[in-house]
C-alpha positions as CSV (number, residue, x, y, z in Angstrom):
1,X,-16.2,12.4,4.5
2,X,-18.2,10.0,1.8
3,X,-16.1,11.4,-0.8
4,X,-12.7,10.6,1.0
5,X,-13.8,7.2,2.1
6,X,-15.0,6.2,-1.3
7,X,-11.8,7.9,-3.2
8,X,-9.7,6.5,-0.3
9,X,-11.0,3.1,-1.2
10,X,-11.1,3.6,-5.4
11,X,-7.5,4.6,-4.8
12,X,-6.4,1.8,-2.4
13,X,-7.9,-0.7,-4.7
14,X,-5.8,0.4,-7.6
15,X,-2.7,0.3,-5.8
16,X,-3.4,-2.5,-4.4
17,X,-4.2,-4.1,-7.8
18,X,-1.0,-2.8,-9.1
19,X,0.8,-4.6,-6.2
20,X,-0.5,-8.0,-6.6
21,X,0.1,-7.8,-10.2
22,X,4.0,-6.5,-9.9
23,X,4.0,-9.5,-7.5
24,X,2.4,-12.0,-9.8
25,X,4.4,-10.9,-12.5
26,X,7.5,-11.1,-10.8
27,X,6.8,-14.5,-9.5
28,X,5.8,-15.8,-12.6
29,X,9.3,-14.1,-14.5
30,X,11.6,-14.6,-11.5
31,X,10.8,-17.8,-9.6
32,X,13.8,-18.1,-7.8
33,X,13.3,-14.1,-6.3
34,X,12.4,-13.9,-2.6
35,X,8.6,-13.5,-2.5
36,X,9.4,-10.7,0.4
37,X,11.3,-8.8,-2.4
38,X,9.0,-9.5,-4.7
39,X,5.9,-7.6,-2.2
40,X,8.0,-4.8,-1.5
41,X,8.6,-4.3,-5.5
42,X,5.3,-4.2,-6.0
43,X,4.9,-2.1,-3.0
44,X,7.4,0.8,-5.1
45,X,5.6,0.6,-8.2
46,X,2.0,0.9,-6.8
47,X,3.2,3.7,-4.2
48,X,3.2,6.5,-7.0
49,X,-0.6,5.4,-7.6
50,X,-1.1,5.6,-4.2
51,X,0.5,8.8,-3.6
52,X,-0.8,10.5,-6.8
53,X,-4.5,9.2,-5.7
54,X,-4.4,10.3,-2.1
55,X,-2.9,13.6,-3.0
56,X,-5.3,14.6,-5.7
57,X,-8.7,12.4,-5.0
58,X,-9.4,11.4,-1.4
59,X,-7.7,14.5,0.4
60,X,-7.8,16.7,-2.3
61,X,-9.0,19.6,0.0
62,X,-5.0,19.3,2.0
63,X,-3.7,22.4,2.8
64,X,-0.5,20.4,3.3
65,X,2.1,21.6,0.8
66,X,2.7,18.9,-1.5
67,X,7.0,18.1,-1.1
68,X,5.5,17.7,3.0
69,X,2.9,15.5,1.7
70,X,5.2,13.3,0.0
71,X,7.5,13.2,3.0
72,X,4.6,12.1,5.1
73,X,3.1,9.6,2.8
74,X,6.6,8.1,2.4
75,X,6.5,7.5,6.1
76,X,3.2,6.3,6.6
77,X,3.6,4.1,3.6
78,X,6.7,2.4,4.6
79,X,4.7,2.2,8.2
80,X,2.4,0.1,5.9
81,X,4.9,-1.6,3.8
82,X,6.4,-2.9,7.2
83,X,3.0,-4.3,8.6
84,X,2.2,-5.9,5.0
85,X,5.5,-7.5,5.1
86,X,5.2,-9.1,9.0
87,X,1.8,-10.0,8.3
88,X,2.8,-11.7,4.8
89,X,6.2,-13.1,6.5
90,X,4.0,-14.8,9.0
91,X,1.1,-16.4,6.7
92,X,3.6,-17.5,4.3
93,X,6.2,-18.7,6.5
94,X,4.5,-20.1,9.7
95,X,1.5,-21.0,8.3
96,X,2.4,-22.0,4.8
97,X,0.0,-20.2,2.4
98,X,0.2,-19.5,-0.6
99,X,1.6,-15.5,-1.3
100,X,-0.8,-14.3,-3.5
101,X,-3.6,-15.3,-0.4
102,X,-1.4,-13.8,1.9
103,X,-0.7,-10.9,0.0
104,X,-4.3,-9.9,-0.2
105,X,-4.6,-10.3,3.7
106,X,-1.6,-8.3,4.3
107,X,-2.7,-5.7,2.2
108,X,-6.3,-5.2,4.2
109,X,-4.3,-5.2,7.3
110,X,-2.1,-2.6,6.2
111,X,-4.8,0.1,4.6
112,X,-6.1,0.2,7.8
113,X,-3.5,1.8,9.3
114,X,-2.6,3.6,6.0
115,X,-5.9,5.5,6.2
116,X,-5.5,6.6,10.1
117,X,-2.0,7.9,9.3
118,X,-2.9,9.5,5.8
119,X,-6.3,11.2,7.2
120,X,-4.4,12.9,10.3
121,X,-0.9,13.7,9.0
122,X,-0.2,13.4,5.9
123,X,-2.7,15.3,4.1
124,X,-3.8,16.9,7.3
125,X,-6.8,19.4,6.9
C-alpha cells in the first residue's frame, strides 16, 4: 500500500502539474477563452499522464485488462473532471478568485475522489 500511495501521489502531482500549466498557457495565449474550457483542456492533456501513471506505477499489480482499465479511468476521470469544474465554477465565480488558486483547490478536491474510484474499480486487484 506505501508503494501505491506514494506512486498515486508522484503520478497525481505530474498530471496535475501538466494541468495547471495547459491552463496557464492557455490563459496566457488565449485571454479571451473561457477559463472552464481552459481547465478541462488541461484536464485532456494531463489525462494520458494520469492514465499511463496509474496503469503502470501505482496499480501496477491490476489484473484488470488494460482496454477495461481505460474504460474505467475514463469514467472515474471525468467523475473528477466534473467535481474540479463545480468546485473551480464556484471559487471563481461566486467568490471571485483568481483560477490558478482555484484551480489548485479544485484539483485536491477532485484526487480524492480519483483515488477511491481508481483503487476499487478501475485497476481493481
Amino acid at each position: 500500500m506505501k508503494s501505491t500511495a506514494f506512486w498515486f501521489l508522484a503520478t497525481g502531482a505530474s498530471a496535475a502539474l501538466t494541468h495547471i500549466a495547459v491552463f496557464a498557457w492557455l490563459q496566457q495565449v488565449q485571454p479571451e477563452l473561457w477559463p472552464e474550457a481552459a481547465n478541462a483542456l488541461g484536464f485532456a492533456i494531463a489525462f494520458g499522464v494520469s492514465f499511463g501513471g496509474h496503469r503502470w506505477l501505482s496499480f501496477k499489480g491490476t489484473s484488470t485488462p488494460m482496454r477495461q482499465s481505460l474504460r474505467r479511468f475514463g469514467v472515474t476521470a471525468l467523475a473528477g473532471l466534473a467535481c474540479n469544474e463545480l468546485v473551480f465554477m464556484l471559487l471563481t465565480r461566486h467568490y471571485g478568485w483568481w483560477g490558478l488558486w482555484a484551480l489548485g483547490v479544485a484539483l485536491g478536491v477532485a484526487s480524492a475522489q480519483t483515488f477511491v474510484l481508481s483503487r476499487f474499480w478501475a485497476f481493481q486487484r
